[in-house]
PATOR-528436 format. One record per residue: residue number from 1; residue in one letter; x, y negated, z negated of N, C-alpha, C in turn. Coordinates in Angstrom, 1 decimal. Atoms other than C-alpha are relative to their C-alpha. Example, Ala and Ser with C-alpha at 12.3 -4.5 7.8 and 13.67 -1.06 7.14 Angstrom:
<setis>
SETI num residuo neast nnorth nup caeast canorth caup ceast cnorth cup
SETI 1 a 0.9 1.2 0.0 12.3 4.5 -7.8 0.9 -1.2 0.0
SETI 2 s -0.9 1.1 0.0 13.7 1.1 -7.1 -0.8 -1.1 -0.8
</setis>
This chain:
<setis>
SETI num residuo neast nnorth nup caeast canorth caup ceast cnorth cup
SETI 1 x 1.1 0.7 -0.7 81.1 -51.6 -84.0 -0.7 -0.9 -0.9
SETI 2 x 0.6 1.0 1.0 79.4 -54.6 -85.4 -1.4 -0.8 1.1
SETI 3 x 1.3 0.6 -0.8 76.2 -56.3 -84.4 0.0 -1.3 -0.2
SETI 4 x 0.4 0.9 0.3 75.3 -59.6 -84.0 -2.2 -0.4 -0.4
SETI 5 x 1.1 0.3 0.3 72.2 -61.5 -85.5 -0.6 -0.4 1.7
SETI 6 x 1.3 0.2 -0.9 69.3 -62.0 -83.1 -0.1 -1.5 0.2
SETI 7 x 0.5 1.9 -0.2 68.9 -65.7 -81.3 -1.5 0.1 -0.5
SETI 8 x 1.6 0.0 -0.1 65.1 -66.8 -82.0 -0.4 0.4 1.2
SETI 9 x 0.6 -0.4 -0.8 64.8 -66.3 -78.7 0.1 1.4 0.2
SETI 10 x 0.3 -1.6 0.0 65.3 -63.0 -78.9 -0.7 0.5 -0.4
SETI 11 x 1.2 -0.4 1.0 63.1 -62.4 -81.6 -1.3 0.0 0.4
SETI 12 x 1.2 0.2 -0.8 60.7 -64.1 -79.8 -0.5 1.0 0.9
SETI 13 x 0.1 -1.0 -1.0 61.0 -61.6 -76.9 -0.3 1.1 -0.6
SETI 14 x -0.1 -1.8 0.8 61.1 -58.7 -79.7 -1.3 0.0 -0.2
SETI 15 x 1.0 -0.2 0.6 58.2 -59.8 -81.1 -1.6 0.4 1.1
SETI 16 x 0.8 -0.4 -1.0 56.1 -59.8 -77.7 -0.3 1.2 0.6
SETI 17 x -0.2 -2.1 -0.1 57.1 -55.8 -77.1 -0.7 0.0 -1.1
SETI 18 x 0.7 -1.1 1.6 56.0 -54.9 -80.8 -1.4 -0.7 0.3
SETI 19 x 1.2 0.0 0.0 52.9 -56.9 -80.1 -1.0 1.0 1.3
SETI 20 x 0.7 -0.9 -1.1 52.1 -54.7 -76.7 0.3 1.3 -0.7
SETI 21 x -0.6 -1.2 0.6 53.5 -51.7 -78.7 -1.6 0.0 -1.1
SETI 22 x 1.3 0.2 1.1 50.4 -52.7 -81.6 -1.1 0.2 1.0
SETI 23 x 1.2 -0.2 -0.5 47.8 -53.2 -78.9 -0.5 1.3 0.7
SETI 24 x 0.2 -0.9 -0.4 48.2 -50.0 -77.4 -0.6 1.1 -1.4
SETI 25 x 0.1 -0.3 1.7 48.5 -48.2 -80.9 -1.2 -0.2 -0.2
SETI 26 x 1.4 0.1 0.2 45.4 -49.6 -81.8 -1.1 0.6 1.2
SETI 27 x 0.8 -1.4 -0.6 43.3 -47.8 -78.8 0.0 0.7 0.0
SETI 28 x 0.0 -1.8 0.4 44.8 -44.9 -79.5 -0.8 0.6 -1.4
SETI 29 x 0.7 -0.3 1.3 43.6 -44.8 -82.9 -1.1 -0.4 -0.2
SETI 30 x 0.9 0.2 -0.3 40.5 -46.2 -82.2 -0.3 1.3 0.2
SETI 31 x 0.6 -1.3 -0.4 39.7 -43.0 -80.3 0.0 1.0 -0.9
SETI 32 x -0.4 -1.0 1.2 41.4 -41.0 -82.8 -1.0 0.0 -1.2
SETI 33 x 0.4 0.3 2.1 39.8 -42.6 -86.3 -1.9 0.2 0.9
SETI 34 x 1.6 0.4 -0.2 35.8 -43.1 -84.0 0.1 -1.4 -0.6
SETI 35 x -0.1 1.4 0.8 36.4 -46.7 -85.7 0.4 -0.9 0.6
SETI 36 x -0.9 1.7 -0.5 37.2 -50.1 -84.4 1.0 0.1 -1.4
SETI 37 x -0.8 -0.4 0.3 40.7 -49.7 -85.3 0.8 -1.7 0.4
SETI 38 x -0.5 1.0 -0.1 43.3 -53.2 -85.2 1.3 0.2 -0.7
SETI 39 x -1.1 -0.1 0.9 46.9 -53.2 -85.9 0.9 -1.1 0.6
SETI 40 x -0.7 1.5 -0.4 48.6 -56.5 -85.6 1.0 0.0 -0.7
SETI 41 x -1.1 0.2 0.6 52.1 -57.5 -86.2 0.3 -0.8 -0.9
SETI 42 x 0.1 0.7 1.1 52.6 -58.8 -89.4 1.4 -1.0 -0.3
SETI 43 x -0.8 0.3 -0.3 56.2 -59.9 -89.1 1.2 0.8 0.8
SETI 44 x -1.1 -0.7 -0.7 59.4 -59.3 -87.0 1.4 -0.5 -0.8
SETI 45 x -0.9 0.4 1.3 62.1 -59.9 -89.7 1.8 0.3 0.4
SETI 46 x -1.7 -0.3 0.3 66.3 -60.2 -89.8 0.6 -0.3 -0.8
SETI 47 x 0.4 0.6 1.1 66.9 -60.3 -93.1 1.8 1.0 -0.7
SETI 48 x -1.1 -0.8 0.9 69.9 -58.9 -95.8 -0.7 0.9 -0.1
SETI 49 x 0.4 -1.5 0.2 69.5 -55.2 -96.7 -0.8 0.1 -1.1
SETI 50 x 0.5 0.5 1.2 68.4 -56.3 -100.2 -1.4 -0.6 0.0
SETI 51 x 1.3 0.3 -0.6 65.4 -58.2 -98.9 -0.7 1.1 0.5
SETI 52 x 0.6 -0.8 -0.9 64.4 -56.0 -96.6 -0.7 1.6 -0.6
SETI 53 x 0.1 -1.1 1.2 64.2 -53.2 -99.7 -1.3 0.2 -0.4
SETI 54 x 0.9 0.2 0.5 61.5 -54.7 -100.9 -1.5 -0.3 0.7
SETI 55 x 1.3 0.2 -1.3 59.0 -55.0 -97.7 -0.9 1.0 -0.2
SETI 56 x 1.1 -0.9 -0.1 56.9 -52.2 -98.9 -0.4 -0.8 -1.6
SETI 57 x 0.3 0.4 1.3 56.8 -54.1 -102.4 0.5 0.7 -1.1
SETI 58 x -0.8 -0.1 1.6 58.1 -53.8 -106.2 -1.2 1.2 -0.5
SETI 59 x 0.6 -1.0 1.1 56.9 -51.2 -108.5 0.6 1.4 0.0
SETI 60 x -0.3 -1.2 0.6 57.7 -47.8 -110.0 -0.5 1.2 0.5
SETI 61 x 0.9 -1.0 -0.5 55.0 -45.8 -108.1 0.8 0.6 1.1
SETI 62 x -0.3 -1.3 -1.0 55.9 -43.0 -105.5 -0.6 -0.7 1.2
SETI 63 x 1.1 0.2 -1.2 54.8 -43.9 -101.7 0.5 1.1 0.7
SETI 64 x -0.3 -0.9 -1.5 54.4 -41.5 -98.8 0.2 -0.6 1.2
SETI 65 x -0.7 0.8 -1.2 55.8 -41.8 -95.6 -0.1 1.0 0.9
SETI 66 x -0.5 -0.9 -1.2 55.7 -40.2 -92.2 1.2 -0.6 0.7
SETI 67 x -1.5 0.3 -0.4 59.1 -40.5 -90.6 -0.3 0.8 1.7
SETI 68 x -0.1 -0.7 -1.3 59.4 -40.2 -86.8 1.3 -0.7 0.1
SETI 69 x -1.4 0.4 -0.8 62.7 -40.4 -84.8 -0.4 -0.9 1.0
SETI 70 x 0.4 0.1 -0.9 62.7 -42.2 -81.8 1.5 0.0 1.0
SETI 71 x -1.4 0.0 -0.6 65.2 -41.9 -78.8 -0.9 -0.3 1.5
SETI 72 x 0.6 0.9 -0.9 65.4 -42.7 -75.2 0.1 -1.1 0.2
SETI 73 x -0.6 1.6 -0.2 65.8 -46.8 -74.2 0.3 0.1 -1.0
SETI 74 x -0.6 0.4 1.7 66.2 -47.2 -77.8 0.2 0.9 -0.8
SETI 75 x 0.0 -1.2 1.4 66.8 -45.0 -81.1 -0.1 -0.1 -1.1
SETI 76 x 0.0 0.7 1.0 66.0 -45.4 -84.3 -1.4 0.4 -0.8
SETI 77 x 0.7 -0.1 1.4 63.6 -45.2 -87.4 -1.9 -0.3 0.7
SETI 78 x 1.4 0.7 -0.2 59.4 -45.2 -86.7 -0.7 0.7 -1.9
SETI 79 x 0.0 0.1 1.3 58.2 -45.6 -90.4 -2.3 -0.1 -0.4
SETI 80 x 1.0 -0.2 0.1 54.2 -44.8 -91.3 -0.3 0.0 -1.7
SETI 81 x -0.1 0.3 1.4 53.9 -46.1 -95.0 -1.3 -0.3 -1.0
SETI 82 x 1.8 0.2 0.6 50.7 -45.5 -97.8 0.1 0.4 -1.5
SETI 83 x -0.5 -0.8 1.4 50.5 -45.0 -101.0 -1.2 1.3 -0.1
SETI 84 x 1.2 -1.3 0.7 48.4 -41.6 -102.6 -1.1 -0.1 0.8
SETI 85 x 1.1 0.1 -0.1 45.1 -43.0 -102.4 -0.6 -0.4 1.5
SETI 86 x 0.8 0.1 -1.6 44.7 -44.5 -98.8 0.7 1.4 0.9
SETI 87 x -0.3 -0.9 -1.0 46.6 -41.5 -97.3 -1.1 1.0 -0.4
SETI 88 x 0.6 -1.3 0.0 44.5 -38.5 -98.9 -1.9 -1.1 0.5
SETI 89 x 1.1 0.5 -1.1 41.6 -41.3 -97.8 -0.5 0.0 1.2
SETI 90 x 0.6 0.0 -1.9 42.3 -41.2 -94.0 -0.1 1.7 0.4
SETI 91 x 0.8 -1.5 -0.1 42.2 -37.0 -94.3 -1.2 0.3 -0.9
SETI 92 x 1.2 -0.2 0.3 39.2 -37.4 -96.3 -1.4 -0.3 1.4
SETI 93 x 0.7 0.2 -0.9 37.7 -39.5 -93.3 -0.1 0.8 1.6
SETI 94 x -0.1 -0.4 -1.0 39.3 -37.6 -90.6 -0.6 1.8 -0.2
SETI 95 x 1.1 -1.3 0.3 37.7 -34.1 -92.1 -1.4 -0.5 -0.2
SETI 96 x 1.4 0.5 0.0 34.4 -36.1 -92.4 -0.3 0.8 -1.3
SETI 97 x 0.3 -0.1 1.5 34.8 -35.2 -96.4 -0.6 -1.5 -0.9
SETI 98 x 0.1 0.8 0.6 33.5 -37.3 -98.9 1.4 -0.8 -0.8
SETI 99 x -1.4 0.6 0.4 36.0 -39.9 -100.3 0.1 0.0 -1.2
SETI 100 x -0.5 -0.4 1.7 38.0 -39.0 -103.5 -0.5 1.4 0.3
SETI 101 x -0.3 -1.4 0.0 37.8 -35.2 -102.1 0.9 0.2 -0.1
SETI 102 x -1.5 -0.6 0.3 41.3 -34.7 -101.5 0.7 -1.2 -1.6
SETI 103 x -0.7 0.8 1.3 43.3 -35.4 -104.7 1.4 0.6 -0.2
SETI 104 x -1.4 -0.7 0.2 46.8 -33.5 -104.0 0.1 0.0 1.7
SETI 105 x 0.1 0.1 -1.5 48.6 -33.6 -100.9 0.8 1.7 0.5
SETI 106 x 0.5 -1.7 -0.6 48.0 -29.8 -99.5 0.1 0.0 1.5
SETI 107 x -0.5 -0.6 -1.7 49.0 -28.5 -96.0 -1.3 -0.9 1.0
SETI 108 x 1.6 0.8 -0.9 45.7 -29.7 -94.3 0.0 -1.8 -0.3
SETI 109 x -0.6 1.3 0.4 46.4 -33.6 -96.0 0.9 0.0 0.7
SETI 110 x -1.3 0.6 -0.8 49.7 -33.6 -94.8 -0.3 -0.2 1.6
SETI 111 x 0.3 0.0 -1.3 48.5 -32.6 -91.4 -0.8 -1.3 0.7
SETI 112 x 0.9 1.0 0.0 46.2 -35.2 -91.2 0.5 -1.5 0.4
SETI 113 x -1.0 1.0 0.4 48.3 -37.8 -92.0 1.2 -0.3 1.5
SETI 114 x -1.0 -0.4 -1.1 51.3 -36.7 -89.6 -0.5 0.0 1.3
SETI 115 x 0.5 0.1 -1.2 48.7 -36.2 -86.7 -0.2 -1.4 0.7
SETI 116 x 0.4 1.7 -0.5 47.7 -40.0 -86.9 1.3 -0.7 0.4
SETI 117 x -1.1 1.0 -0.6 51.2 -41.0 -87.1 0.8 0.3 1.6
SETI 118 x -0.2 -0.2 -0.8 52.0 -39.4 -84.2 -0.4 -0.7 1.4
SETI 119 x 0.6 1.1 -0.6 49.0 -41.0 -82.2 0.5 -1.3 0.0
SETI 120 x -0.3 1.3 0.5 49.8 -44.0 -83.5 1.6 -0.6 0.9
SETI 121 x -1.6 0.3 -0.1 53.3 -44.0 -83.2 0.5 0.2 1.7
SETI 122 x -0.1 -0.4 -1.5 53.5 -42.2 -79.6 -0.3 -1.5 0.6
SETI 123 x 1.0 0.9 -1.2 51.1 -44.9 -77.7 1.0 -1.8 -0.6
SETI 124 x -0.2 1.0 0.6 52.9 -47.9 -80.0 0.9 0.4 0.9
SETI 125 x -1.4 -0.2 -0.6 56.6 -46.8 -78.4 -0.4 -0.1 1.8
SETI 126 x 0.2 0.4 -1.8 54.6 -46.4 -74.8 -0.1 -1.2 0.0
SETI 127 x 0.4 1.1 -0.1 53.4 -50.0 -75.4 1.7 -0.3 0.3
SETI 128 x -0.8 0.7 0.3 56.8 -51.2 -76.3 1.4 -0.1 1.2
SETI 129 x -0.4 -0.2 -1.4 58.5 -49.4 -73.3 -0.2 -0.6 0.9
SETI 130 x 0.0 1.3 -1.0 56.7 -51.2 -71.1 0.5 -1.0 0.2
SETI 131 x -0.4 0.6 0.1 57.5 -54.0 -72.1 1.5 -0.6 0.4
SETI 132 x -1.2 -0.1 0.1 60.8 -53.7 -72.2 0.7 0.0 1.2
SETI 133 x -0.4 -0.6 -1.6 61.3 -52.0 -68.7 0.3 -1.1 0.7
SETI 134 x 0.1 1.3 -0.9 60.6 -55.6 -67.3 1.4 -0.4 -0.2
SETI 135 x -1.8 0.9 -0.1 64.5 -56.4 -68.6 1.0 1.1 0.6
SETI 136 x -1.6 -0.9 -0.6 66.1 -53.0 -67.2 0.0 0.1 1.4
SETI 137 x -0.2 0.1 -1.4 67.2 -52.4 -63.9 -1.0 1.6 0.2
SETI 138 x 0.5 -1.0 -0.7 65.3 -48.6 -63.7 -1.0 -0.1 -1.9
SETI 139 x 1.5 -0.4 1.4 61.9 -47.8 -66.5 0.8 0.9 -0.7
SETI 140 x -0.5 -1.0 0.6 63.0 -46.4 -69.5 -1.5 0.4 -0.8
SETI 141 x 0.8 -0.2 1.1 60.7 -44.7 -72.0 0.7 0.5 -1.3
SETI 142 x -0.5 0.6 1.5 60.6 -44.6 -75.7 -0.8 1.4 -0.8
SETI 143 x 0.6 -1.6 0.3 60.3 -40.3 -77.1 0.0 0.0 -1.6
SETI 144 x 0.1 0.0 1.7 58.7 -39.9 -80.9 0.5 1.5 -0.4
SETI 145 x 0.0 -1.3 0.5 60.1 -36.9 -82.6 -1.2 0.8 -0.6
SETI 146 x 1.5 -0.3 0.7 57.4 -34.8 -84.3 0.5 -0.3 -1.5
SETI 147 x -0.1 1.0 1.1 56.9 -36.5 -87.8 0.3 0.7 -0.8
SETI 148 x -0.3 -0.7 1.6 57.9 -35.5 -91.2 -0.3 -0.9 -1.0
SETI 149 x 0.4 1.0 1.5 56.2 -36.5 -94.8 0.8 0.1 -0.9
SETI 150 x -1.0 0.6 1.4 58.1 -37.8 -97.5 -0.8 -0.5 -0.9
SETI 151 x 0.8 0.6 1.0 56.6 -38.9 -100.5 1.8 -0.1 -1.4
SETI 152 x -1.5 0.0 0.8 59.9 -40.4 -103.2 -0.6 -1.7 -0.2
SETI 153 x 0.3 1.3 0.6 60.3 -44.2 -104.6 0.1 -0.9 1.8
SETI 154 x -0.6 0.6 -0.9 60.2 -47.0 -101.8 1.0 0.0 0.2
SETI 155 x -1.4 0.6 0.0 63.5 -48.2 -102.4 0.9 1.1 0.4
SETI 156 x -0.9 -0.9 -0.1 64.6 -44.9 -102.2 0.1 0.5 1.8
SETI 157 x 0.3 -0.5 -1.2 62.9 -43.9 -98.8 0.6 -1.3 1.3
SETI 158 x -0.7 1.1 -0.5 64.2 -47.6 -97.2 1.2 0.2 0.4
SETI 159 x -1.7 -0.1 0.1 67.8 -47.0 -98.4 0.4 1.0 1.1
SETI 160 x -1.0 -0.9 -0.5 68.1 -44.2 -96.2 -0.4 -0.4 1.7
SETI 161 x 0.2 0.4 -1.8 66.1 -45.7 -92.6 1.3 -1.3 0.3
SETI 162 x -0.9 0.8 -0.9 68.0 -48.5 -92.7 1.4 -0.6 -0.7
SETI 163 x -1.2 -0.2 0.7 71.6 -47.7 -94.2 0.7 0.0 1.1
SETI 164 x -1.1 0.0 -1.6 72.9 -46.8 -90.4 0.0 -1.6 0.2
SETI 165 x -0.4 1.8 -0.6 72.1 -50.6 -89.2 1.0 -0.7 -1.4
SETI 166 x -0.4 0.9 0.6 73.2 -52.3 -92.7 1.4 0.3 0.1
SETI 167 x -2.1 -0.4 0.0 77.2 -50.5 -92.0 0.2 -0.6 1.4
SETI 168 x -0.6 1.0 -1.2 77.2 -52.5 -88.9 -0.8 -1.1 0.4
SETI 169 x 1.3 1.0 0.0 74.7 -55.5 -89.4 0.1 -1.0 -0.8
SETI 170 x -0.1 1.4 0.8 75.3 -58.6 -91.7 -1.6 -0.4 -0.7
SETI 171 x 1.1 -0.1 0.1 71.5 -58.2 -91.5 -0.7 0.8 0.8
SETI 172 x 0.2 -0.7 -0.8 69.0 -55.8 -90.6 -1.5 -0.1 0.5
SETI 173 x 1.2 0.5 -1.3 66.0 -55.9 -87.7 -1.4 1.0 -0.3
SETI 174 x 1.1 -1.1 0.1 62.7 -54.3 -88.3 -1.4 -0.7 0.4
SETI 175 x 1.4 0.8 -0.3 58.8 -55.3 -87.2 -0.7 1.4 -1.1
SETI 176 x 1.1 -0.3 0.7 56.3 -54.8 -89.5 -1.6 -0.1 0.3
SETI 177 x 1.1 -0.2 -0.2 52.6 -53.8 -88.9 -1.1 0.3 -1.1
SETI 178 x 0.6 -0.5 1.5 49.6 -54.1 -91.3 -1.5 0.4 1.6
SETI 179 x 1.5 -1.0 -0.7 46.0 -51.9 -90.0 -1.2 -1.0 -1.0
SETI 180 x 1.2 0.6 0.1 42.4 -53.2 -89.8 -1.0 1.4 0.1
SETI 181 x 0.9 -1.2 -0.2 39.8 -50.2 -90.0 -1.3 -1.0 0.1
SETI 182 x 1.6 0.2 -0.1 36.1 -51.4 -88.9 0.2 -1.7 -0.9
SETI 183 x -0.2 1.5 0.6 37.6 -55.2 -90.1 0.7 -0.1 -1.3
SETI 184 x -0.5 -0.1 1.5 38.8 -54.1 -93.4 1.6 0.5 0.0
SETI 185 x -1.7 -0.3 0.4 42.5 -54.1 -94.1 0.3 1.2 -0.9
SETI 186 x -1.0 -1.0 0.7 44.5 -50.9 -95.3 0.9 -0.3 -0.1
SETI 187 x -0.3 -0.3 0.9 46.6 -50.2 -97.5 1.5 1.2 0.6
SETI 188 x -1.3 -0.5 -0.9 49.3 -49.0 -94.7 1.0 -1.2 1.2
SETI 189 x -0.6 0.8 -0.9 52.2 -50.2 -93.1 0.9 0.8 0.9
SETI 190 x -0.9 -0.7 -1.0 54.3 -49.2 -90.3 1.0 -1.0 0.4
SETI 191 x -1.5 0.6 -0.5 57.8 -50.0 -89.4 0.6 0.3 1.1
SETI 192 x -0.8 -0.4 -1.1 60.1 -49.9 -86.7 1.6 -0.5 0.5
SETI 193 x -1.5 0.3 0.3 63.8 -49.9 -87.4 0.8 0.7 0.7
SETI 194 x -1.1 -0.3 -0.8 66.3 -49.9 -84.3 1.4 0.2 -0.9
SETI 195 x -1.5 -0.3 0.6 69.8 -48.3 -85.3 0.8 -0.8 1.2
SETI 196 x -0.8 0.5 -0.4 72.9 -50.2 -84.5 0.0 -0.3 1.8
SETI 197 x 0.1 0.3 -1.6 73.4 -49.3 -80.8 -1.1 -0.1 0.9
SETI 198 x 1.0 0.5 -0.9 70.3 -49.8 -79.9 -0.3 -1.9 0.0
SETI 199 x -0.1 1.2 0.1 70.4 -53.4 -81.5 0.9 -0.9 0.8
SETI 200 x -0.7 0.7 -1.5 73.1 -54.1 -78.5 -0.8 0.4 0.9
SETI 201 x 0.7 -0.3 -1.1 70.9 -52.6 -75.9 -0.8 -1.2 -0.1
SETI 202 x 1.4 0.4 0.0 68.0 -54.2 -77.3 0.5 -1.8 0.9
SETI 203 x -0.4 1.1 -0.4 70.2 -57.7 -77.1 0.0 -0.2 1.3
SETI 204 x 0.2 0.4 -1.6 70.7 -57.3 -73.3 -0.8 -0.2 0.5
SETI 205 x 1.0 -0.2 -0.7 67.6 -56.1 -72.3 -1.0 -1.4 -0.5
SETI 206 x 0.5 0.9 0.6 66.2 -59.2 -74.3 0.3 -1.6 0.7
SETI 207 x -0.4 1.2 -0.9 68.4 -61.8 -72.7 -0.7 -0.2 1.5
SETI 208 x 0.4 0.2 -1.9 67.3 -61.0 -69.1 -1.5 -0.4 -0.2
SETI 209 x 1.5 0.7 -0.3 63.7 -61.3 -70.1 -0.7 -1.5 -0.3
SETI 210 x 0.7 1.6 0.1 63.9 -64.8 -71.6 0.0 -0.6 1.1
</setis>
């Protein structure tokens, strides 16, 4: 099986789901964080495997990661990306600790962390569902696995979300999301990387809605 690249107008279409996918996301975590909360799509990218490596950025440092599945209309990779310091930040805020309490990431940190991406990530996939539904003939929905933390090199944690698409892909599809807390930009990104056969689904369901 082999994929083809994305028309613009596809992208275009992709990119209007991941933005209803963000606006939902952001209410949810609004309620969640107490904070005017904002998560806007930063790009929707089809790019070589090699590029696409480096979308968390260059350096040596370790990042953490919540990893959700997703299955359902689609399947594929939901990616919750931070380095050290803003993650043991949002379980500093979400325990109503002072900041620079947590300094190791300890069962209660992790939890923290994992709970948001869940929020987050859940209400993003409902957004994106909807959306979507408008190209199939019966509603599908869009099911998050429960999340798992990783902490390893970017490049390393990358290589393995999107290794299934690059063996059948010439290039591979992902949207990118940067967060706003109370106006102020973090220091987190979130991804969302369809595998192969979802990248034909996605194509059909894409065509009917241009």
């Amino acid at each position: 099986m082999s994929t083809e690249p994305f028309t613009d107008q596809q992208i275009a279409q992709l990119t209007k789901a991941f933005h209803r996918g963000a606006s939902e996301a952001s209410t949810a975590l609004a309620q969640w964080l107490h904070a005017p909360m904002s998560i806007s799509i930063d790009a929707v990218d089809q790019c070589p495997l090699e590029s696409a490596l480096s979308v968390l950025g260059e350096g040596d440092n370790a990042v953490c990661m919540v990893l959700m599945e997703m299955e359902g209309l689609l399947t594929g990779h939901m990616l919750l990306a931070f380095d050290d310091v803003s993650g043991l930040g949002l379980s500093d805020m979400l325990l109503s600790r002072p900041k620079g309490t947590a300094t190791s990431w300890e069962e209660l940190e992790r939890s923290c962390v994992m709970e948001t991406m869940n929020i987050a990530g859940s209400a993003y996939l409902n957004g994106i569902a909807h959306y979507l539904s408008e190209g199939c003939d019966e509603r599908g929905e869009l099911i998050p696995s429960p999340p798992q933390f990783l902490r390893d090199f970017a490049e390393s944690l990358l290589q393995s979300a999107f290794m299934e698409q690059a063996l059948f892909a010439r290039e591979v599809v992902f949207a990118k999301a940067r967060f706003d807390l109370s106006g102020q930009p973090l220091r987190w990104t979130f991804l969302l990387i369809p595998d192969p056969a979802s990248l034909e689904t996605l194509a059909e369901i894409l065509n009917r809605l241009s």
